[in-house]
PDB file of N, CA, C and O in Angstrom:
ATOM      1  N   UNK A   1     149.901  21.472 254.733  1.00  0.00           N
ATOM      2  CA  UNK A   1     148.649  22.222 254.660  1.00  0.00           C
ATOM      3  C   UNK A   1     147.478  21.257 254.516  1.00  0.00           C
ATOM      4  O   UNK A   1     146.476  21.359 255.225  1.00  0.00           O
ATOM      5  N   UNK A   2     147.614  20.394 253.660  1.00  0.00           N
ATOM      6  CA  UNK A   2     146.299  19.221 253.536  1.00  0.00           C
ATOM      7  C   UNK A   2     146.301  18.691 254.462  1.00  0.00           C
ATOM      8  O   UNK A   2     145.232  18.718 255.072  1.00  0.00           O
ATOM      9  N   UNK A   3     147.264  18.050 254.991  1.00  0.00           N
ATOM     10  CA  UNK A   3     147.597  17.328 256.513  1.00  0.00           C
ATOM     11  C   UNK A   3     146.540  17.937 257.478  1.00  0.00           C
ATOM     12  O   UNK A   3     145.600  17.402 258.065  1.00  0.00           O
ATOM     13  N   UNK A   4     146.904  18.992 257.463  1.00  0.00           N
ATOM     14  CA  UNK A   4     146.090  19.744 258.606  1.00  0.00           C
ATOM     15  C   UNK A   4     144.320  20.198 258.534  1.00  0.00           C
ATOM     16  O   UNK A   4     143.292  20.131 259.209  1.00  0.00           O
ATOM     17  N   UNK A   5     144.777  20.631 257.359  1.00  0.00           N
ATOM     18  CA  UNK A   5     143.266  20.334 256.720  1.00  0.00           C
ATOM     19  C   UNK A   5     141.609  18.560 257.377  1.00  0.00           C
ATOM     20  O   UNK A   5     140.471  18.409 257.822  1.00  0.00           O
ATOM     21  N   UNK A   6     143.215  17.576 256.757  1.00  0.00           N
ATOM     22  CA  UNK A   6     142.143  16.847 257.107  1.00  0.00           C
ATOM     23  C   UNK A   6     142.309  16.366 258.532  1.00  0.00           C
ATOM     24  O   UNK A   6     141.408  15.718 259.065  1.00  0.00           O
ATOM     25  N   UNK A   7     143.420  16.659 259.160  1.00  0.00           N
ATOM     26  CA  UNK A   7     143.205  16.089 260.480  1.00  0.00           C
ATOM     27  C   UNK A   7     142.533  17.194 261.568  1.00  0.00           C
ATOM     28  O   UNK A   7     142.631  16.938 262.768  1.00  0.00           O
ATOM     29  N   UNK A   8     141.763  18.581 261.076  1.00  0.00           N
ATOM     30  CA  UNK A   8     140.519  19.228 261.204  1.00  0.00           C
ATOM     31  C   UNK A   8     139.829  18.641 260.999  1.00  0.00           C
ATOM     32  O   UNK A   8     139.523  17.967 261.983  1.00  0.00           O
ATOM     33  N   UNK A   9     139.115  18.371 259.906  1.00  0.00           N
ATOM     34  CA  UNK A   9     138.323  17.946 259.492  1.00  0.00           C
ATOM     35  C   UNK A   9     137.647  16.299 259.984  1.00  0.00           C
ATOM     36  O   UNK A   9     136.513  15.874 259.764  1.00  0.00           O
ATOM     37  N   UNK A  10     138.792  15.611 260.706  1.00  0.00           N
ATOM     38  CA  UNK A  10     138.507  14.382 261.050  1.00  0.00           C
ATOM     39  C   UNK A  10     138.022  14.756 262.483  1.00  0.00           C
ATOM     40  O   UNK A  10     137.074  14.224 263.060  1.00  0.00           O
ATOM     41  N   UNK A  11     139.037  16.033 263.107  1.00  0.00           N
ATOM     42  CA  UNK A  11     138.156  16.493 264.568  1.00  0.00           C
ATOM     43  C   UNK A  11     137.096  16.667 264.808  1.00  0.00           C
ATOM     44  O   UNK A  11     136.427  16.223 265.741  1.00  0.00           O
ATOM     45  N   UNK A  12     136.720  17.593 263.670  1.00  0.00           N
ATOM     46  CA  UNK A  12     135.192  18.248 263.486  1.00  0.00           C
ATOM     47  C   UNK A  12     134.173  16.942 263.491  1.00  0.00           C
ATOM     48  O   UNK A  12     133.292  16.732 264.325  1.00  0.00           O
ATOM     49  N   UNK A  13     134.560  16.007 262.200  1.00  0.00           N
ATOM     50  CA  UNK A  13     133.649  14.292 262.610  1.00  0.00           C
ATOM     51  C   UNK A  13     133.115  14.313 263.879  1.00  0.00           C
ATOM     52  O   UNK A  13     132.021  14.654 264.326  1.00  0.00           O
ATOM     53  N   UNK A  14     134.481  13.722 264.529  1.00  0.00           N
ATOM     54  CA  UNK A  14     134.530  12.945 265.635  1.00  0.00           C
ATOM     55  C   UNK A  14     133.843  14.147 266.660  1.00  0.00           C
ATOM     56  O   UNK A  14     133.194  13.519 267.497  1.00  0.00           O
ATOM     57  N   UNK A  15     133.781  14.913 266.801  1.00  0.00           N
ATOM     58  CA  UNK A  15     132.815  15.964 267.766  1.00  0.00           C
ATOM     59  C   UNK A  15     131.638  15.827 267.314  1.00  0.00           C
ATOM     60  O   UNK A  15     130.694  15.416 267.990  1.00  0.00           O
ATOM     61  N   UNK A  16     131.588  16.116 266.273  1.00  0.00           N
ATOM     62  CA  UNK A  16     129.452  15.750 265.294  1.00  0.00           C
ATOM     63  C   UNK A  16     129.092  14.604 265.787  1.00  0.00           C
ATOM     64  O   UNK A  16     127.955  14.351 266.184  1.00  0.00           O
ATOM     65  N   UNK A  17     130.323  13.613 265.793  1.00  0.00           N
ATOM     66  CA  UNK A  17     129.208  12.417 266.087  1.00  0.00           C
ATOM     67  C   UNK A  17     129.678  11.921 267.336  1.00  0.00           C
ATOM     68  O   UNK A  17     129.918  10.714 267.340  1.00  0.00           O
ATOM     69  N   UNK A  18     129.859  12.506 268.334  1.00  0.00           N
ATOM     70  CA  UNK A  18     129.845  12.472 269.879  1.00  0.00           C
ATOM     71  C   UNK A  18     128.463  13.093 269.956  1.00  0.00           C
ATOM     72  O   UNK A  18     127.482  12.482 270.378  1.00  0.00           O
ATOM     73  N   UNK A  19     128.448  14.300 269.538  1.00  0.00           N
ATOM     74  CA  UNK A  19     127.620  15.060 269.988  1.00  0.00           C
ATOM     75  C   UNK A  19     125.770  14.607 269.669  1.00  0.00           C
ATOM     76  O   UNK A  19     124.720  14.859 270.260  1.00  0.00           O
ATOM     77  N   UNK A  20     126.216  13.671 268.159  1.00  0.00           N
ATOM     78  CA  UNK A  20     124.953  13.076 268.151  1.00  0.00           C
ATOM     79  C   UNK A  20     124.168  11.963 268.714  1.00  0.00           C
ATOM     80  O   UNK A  20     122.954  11.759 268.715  1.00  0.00           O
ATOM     81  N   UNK A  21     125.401  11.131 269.307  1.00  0.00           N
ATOM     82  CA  UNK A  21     125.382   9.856 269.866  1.00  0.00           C
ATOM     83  C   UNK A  21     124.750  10.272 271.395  1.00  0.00           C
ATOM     84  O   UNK A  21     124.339   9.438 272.202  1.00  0.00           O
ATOM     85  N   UNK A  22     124.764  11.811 271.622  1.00  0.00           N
ATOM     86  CA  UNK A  22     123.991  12.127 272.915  1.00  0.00           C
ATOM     87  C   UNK A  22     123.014  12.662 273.001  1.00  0.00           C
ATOM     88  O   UNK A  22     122.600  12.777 274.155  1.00  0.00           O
ATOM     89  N   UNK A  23     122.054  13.321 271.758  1.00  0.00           N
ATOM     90  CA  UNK A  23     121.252  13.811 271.473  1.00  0.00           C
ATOM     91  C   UNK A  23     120.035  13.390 272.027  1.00  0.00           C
ATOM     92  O   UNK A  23     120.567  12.927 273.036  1.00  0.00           O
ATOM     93  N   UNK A  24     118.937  13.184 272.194  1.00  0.00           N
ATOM     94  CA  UNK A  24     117.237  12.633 271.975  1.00  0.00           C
ATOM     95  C   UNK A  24     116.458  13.995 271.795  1.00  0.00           C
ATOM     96  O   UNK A  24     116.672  15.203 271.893  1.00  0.00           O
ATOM     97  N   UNK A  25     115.224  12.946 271.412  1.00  0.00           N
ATOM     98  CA  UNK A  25     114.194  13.715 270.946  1.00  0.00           C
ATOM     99  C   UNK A  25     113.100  14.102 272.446  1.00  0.00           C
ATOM    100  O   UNK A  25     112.633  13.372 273.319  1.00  0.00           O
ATOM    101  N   UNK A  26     113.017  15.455 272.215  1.00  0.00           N
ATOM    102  CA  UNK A  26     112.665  15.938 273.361  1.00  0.00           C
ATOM    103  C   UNK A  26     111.233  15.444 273.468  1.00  0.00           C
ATOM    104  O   UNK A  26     110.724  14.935 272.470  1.00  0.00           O
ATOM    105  N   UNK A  27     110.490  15.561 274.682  1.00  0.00           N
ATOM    106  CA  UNK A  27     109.471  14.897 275.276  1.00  0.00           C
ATOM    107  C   UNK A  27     108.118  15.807 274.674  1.00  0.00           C
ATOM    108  O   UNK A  27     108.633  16.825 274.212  1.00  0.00           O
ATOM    109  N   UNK A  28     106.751  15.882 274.495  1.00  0.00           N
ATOM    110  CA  UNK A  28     106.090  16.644 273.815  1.00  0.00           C
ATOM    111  C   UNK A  28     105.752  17.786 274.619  1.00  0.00           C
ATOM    112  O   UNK A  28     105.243  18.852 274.272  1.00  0.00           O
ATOM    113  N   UNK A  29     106.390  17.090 276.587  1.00  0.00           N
ATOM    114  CA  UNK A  29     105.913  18.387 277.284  1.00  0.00           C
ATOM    115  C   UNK A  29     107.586  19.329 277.217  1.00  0.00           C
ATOM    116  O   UNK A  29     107.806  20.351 277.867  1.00  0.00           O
ATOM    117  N   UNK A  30     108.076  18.998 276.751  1.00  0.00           N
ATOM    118  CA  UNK A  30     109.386  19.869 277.091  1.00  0.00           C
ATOM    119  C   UNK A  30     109.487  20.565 275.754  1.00  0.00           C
ATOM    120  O   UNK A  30     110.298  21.490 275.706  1.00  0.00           O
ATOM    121  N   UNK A  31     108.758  20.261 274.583  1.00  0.00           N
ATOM    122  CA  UNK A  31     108.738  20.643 273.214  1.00  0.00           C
ATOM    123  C   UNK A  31     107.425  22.211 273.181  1.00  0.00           C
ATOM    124  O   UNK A  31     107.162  23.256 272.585  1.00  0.00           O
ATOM    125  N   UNK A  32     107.023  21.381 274.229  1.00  0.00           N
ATOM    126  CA  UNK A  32     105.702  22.799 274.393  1.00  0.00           C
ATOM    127  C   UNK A  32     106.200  23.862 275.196  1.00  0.00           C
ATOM    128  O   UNK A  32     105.775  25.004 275.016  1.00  0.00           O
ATOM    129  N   UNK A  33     107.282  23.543 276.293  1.00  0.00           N
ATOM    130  CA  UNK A  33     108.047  24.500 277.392  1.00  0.00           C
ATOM    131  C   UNK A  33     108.950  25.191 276.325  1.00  0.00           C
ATOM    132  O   UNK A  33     109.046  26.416 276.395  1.00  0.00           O
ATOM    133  N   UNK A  34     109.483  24.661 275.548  1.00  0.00           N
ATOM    134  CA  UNK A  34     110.496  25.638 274.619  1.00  0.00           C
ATOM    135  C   UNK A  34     109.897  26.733 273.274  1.00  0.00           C
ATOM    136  O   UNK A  34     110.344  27.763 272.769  1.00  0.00           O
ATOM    137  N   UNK A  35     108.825  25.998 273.070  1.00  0.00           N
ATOM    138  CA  UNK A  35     107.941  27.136 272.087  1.00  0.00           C
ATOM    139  C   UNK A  35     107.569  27.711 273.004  1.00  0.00           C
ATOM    140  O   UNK A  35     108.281  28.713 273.063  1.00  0.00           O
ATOM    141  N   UNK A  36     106.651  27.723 274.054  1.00  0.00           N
ATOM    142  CA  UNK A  36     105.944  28.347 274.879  1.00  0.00           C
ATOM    143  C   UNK A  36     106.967  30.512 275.049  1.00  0.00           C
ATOM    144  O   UNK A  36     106.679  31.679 274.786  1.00  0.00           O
ATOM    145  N   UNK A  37     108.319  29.585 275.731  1.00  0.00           N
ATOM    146  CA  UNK A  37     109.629  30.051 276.073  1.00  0.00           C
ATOM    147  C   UNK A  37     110.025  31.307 274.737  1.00  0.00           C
ATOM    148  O   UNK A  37     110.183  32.500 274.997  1.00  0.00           O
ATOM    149  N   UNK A  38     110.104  30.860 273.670  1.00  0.00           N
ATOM    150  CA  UNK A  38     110.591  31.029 272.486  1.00  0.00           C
ATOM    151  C   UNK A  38     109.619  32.253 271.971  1.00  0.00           C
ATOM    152  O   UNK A  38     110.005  33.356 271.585  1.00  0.00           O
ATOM    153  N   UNK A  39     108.207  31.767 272.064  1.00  0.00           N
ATOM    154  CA  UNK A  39     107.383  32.653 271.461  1.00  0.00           C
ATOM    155  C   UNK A  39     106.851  34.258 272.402  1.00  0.00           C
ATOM    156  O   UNK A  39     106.280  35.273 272.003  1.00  0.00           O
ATOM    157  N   UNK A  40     107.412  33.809 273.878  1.00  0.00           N
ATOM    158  CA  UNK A  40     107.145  34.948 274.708  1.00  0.00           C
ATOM    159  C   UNK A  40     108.245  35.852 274.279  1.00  0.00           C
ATOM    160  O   UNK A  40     108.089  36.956 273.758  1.00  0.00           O
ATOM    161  N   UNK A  41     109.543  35.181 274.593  1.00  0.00           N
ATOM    162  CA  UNK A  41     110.686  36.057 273.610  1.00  0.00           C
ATOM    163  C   UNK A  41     110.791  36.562 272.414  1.00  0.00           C
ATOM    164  O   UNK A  41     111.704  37.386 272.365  1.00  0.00           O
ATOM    165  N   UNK A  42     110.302  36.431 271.540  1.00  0.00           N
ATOM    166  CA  UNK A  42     110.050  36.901 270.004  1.00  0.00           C
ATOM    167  C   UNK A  42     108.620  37.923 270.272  1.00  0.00           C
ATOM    168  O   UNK A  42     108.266  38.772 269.453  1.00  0.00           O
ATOM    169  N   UNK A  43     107.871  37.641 271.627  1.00  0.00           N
ATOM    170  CA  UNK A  43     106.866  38.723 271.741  1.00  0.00           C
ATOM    171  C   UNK A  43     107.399  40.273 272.102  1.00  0.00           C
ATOM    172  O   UNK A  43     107.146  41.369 271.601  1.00  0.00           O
ATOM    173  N   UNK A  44     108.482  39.731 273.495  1.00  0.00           N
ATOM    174  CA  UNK A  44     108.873  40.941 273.910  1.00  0.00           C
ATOM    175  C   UNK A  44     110.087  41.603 273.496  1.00  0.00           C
ATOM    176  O   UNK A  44     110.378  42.709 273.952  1.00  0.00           O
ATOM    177  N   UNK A  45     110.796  41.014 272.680  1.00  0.00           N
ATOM    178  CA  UNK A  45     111.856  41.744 271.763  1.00  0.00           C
ATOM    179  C   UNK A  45     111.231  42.307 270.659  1.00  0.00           C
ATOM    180  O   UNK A  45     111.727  43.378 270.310  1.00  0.00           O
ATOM    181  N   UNK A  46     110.234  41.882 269.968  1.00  0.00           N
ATOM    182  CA  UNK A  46     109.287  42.596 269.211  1.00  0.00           C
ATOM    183  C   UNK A  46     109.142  43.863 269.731  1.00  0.00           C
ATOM    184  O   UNK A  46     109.747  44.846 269.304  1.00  0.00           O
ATOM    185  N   UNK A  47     107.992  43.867 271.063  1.00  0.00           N
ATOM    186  CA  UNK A  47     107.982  44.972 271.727  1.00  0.00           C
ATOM    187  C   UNK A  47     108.131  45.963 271.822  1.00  0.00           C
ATOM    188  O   UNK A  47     107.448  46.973 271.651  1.00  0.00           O
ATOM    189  N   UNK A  48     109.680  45.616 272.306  1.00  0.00           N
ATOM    190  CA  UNK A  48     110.694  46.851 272.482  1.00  0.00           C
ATOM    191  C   UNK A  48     111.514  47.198 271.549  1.00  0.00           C
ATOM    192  O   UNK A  48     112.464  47.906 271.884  1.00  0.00           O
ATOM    193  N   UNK A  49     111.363  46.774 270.044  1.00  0.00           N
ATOM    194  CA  UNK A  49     111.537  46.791 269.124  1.00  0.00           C
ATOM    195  C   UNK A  49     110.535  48.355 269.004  1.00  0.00           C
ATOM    196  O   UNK A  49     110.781  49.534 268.751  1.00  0.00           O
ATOM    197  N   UNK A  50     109.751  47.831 269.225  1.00  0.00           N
ATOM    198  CA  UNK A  50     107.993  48.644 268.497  1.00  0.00           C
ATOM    199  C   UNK A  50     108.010  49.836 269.523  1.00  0.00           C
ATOM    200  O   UNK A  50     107.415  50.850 269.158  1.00  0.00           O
ATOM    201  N   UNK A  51     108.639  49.848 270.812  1.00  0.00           N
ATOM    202  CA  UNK A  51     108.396  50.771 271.890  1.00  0.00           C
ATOM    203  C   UNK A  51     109.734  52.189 271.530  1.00  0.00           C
ATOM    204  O   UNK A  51     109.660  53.415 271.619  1.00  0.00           O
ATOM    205  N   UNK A  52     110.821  51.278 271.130  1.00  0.00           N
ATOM    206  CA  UNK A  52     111.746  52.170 270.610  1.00  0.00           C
ATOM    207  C   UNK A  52     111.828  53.126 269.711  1.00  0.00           C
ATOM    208  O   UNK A  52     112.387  54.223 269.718  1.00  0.00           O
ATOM    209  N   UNK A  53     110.505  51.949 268.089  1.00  0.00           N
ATOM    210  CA  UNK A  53     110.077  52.842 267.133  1.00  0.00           C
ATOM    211  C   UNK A  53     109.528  54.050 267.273  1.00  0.00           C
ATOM    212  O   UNK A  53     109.710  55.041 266.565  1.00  0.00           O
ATOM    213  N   UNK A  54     108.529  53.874 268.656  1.00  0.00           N
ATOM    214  CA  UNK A  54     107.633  54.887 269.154  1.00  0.00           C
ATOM    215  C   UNK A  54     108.399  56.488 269.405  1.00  0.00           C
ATOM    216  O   UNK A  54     108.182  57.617 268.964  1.00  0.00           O
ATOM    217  N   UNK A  55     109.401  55.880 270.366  1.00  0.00           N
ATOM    218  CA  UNK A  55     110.030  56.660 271.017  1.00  0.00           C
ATOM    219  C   UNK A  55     111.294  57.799 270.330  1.00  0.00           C
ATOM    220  O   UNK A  55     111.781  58.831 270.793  1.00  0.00           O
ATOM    221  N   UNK A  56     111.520  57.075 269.069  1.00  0.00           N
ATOM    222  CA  UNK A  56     112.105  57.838 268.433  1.00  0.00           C
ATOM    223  C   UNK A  56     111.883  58.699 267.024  1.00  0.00           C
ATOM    224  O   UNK A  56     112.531  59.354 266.208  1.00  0.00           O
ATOM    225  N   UNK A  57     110.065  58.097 267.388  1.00  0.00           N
ATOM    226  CA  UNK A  57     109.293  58.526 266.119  1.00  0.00           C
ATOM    227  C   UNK A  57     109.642  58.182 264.593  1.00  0.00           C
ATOM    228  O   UNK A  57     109.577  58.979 263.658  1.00  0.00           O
ATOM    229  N   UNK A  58     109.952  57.097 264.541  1.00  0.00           N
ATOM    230  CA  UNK A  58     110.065  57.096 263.187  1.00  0.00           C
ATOM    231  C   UNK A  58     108.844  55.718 262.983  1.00  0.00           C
ATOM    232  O   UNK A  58     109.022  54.865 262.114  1.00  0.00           O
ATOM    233  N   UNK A  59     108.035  55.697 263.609  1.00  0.00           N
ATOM    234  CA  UNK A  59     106.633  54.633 263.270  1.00  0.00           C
ATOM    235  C   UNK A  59     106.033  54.904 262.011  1.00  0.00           C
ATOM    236  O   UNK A  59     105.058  54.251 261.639  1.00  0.00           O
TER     237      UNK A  59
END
């Protein structure tokens, strides 16, 4: 049971730090494309959030 435990646990490592060793820091125009992205989506799920409220009257 520990066995397995840590030879999980040594997988999980070794994937974290693959995965970080490929990482970078995004560019300031690709940082503005993903808020840009992000904040239209949080507009229109809002929305239809708010359009549903309407619709089923409980506003």
């Amino acid at each position: 049971m520990l066995k397995k435990s840590l030879s999980q646990l040594s997988s999980f490592y070794k994937s974290c730090t693959r995965v970080w060793r490929i990482l970078k820091k995004p560019s300031k125009e690709e940082f503005q494309s993903i808020a840009k992205v992000s904040a239209i989506g949080i507009l229109v799920i809002g929305f239809i959030g708010f359009l549903i409220s309407l619709l089923l009257g409980q506003f």
